[in-house]
C-alpha positions in Angstrom: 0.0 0.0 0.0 1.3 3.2 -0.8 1.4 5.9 1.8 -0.7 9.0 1.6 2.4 11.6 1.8 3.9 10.1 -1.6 0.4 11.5 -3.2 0.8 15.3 -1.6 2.1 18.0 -3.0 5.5 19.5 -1.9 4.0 22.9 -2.8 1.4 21.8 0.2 3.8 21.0 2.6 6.4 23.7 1.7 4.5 26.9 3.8 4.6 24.2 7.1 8.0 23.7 6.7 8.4 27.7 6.2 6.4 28.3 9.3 8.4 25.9 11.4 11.6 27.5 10.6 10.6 31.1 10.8 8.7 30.5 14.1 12.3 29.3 15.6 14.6 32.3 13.7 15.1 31.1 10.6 14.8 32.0 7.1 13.4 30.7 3.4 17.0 31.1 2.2 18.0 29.0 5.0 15.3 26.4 4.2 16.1 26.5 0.7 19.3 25.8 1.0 18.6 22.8 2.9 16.0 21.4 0.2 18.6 21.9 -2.5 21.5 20.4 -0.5 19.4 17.5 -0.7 17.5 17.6 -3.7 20.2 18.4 -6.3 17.8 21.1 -7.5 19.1 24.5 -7.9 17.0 27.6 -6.5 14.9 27.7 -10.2 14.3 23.9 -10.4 12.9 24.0 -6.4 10.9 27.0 -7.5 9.5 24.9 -10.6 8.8 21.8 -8.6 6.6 23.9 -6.1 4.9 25.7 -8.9 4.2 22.8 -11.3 3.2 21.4 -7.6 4.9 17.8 -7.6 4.3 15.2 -5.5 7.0 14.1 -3.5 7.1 11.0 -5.3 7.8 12.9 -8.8 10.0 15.4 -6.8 12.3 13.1 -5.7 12.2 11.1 -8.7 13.6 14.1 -10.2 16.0 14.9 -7.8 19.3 13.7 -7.5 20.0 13.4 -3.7 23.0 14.7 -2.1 25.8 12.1 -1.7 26.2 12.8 1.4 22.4 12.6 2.6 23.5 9.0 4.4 25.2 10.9 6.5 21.6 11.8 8.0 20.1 9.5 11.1 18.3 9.9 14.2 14.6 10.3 14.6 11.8 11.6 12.8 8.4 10.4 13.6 9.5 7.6 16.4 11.6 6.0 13.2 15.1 5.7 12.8 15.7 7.4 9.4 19.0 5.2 8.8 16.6 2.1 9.0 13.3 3.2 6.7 13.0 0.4 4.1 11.2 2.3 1.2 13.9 4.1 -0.8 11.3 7.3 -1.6 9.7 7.0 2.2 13.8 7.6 3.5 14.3 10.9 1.1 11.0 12.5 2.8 12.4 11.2 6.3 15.6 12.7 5.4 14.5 16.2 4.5 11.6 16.3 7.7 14.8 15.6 9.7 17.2 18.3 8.1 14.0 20.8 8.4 14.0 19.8 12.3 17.6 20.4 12.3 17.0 23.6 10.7 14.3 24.7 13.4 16.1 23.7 16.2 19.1 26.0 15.3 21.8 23.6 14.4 24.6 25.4 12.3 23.6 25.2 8.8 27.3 23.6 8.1 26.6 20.1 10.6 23.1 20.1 8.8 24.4 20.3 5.5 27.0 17.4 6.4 30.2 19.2 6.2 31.9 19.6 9.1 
């Protein structure tokens, strides 16, 4: 059975992830640097997949994830995001976790995997 979030929109999710980050300091710069860290998609192609309002199943189909995104673990939603099974189920994981990281005012260089 698929889950529901592979169906929704990342342009529907976006303004939470937005809200959660301002709410704790942080900017849209800040949280689109994150997403294209990830995603492989420059600032124009993250700006596309909102508009053209992708699921995440077609954005990260398109994307071509960070080598580096491995490098992410701990806990989003009681889960261990290292362990997820479902290769597309793991990407979301990963980029609810950075945009946790993000809120809770870890330096953008330990989320981003490089130092």
């Amino acid at each position: 059975m698929e889950h529901r979030i592979f169906g929704t929109t990342v342009a529907s999710v976006y303004p939470l992830y937005l809200n959660k980050v301002e709410r704790k300091g942080r900017s849209k710069d800040e949280l689109d640097e994150v997403i294209t860290w990830l995603t492989g998609f420059d600032e124009n192609g993250l700006q596309q997949q909102l508009a053209e309002e992708s699921t995440f199943a077609e954005f990260f189909a398109d994307a071509h994830l960070n080598p580096n995104a491995s490098l992410i673990t701990g806990v989003v939603c009681g889960v261990k995001v290292q362990e997820i099974d479902d290769p597309l189920m793991q990407k979301i994981r990963y980029l609810d976790k950075l945009v946790d990281e993000l809120a809770r005012g870890k330096a953008m260089e330990k989320i981003l995997r490089t130092a």
